[in-house]
N, C-alpha and C positions, 0 to 999 in steps of 0.2 A: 792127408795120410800121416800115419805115425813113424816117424824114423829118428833114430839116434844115431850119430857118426863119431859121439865123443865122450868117453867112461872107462872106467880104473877097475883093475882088480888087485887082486892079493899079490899078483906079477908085478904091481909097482905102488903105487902107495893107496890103493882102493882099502875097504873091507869084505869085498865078498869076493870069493872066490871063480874062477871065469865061468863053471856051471852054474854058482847061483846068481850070479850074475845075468848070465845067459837067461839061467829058467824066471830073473824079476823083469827081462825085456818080453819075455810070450806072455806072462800075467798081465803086462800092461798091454799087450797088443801091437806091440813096436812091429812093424812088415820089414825093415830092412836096416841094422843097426854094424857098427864097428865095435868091435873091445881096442882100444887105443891109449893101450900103456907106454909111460915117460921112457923112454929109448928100447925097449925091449916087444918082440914081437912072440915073447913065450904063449900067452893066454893059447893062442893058435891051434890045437889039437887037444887042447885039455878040456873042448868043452863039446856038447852034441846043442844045435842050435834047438831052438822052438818049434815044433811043425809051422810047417809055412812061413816060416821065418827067410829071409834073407840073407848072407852075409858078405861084405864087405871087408877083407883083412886090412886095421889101421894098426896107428903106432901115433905118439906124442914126441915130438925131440925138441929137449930145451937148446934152446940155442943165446945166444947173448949180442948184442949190437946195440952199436951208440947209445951206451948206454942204457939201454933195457932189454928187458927180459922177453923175446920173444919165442915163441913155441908154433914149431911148424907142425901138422898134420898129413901125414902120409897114406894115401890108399892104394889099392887093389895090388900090395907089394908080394914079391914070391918070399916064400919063408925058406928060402936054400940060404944055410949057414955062411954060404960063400958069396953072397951078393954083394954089392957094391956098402950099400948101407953098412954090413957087418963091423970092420974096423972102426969107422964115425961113432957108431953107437958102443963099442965099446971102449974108446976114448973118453967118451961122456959117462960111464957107468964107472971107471978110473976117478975122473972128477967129481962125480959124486959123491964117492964115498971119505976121497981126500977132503971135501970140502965140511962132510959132516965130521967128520974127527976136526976139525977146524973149531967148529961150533961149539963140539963138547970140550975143548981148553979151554973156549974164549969164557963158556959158561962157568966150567969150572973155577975158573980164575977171579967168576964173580962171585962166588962160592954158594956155588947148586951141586950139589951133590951128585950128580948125572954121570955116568961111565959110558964108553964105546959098547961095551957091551950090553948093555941098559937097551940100548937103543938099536943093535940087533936082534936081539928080543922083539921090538913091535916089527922087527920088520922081516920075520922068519917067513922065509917061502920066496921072497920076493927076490928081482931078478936089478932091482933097481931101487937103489937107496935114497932118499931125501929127506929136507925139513918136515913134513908130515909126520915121520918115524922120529925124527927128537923130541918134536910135538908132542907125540903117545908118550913117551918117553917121560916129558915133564907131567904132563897129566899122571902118569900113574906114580910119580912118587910125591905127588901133593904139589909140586910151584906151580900147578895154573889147574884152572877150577875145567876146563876143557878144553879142545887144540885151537879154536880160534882167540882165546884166552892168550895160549902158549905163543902164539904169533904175533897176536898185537902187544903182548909186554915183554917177551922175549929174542923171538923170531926176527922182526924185523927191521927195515935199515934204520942207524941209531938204538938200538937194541944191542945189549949183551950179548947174546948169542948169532948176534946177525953175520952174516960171512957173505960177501957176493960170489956172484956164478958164473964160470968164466968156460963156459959149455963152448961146443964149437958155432958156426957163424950161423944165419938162416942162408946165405950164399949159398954154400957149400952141404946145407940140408937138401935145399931145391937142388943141388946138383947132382947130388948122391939118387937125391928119390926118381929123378928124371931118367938116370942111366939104369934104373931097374924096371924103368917105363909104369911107373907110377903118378899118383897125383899130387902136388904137392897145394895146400890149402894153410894158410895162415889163420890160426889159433883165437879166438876172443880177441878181436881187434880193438874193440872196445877197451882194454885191459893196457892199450898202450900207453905209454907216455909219449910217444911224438907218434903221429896219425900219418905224417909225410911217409914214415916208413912202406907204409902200403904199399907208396908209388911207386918207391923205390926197387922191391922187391916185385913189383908187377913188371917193371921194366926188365927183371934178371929170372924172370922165368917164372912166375909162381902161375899157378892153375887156378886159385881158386880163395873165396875168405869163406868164414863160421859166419856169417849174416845171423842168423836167428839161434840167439842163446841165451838162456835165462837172466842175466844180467844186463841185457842192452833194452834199452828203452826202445821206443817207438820212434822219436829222436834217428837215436842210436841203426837202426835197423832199415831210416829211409837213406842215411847217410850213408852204409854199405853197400845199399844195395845200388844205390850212384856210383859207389867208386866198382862194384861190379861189373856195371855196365861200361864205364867207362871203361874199364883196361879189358873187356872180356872176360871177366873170370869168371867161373861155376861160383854158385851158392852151396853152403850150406847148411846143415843144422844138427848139436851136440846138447848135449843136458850138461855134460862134462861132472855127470856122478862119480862121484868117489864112495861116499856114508850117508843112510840115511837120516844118522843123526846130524849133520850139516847139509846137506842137500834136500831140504826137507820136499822139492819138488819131485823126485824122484827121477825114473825114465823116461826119457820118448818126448821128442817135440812135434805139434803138430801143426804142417806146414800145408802150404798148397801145392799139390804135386809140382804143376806148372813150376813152380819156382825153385826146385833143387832136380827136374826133369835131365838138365845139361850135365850134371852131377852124375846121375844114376846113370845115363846113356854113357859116361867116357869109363866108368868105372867095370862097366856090364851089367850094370842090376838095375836097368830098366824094366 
């Protein structure tokens, strides 16, 4: 089957909007997909799914531990403003924006012409601010030829404009999402820099990993699905679109029911 649990819109650092967004998941034929924007669960009513489409309400929250940069995945969460998540996520959307004013001094100072508001600019609409938007940013006044450009000679650690992220923990993501009786799933594990973390957070609660996502090898995806089994956790599977001028794979991953089946049954979209 074709399902997506993991893609961006204009609500966080995507390009397309949560409709069209939406209407590139029924093009592709996706049956059961999430919009799972970086701390914000806005996409949520701004879109009309696909006929016969599915939907699963997620969310992306960076979080930060030993060291790196981990990003928890949250599903089947209520969108009442009052939920436990609410304050979490907007502690982290505080941080965000503190830490990209961070980026445009540290740039500035290496003298890039780039302003705070340059960079609100790329990121009109959106509910949730990041590196993506300084990215646009440097891209449209000439210092990088496109944003993965912008990241590898600007963006990143040891870079000029690099600033680290000091978002709240994955602990306390699993915790939050747990008390809204949610799923919590760990982000492109692959993407780690210490793998131990897995276990760790298997140990403090988490439900579930991204097993199958464009960037993990074959490798990559017998190794998940072992540590799957080992702790119990659901599988499951994200394109994690943002543009399709960098994601040039587009939507929709396609999986063997059987193996995100535990997934879809905890969430209700069996």
């Amino acid at each position: 089957m074709i399902v997506d649990f993991h893609s961006h819109t204009t609500q966080s650092d995507g390009s397309l909007t949560p409709q069209a967004l939406a209407d590139y998941m029924g093009d592709r034929e996706v049956e059961v997909f999430s919009i799972s924007d970086h701390d914000t669960l806005s996409a949520y009513g701004d879109f009309r799914p696909p006929p016969g489409a599915r939907i699963v309400t997620g969310i992306e929250i960076n979080t930060t531990w030993r060291d790196n940069e981990v990003h928890l995945l949250g599903y089947a969460l209520p969108l009442d403003e009052a939920s436990p998540l609410s304050a979490m996520l907007e502690r982290n959307r505080i941080e965000r924006r503190a830490r990209v004013a961070r980026m445009v001094t540290q740039l500035q100072a290496g003298g890039y012409a780039i302003s705070l508001d340059g960079v609100l600019r790329e990121a009109v609409g959106s509910k949730s601010l990041g590196r993506p938007h300084v990215a646009k940013a440097l891209v449209r006044m000439g210092a990088a030829s496109d944003v993965e450009a912008a990241f590898r000679l600007l963006l990143r650690r040891g870079k000029p404009g690099y600033v680290p992220s000091s978002h709240v923990t994955p602990l306390e993501a699993i915790e939050r999402i747990t008390e809204c009786g949610g799923t919590a799933v760990l982000a492109h594990p692959g993407r780690l820099k210490d793998r131990s973390i897995i276990d760790a957070l298997a140990r403090s609660g988490l439900h579930g990993l991204e097993v199958f996502y464009p960037q993990h090898d074959a490798d990559d995806v017998r190794f998940f699905e072992e540590k799957a089994k080992e702790h119990h956790l659901v599988m499951t599977a994200g394109s994690d679109f943002h543009d399709i001028r960098y994601h040039a794979h587009g939507v929709g991953m396609e999986v063997e029911r059987e193996a995100i089946a535990p997934f879809l049954e905890r969430v209700g979209a069996a």
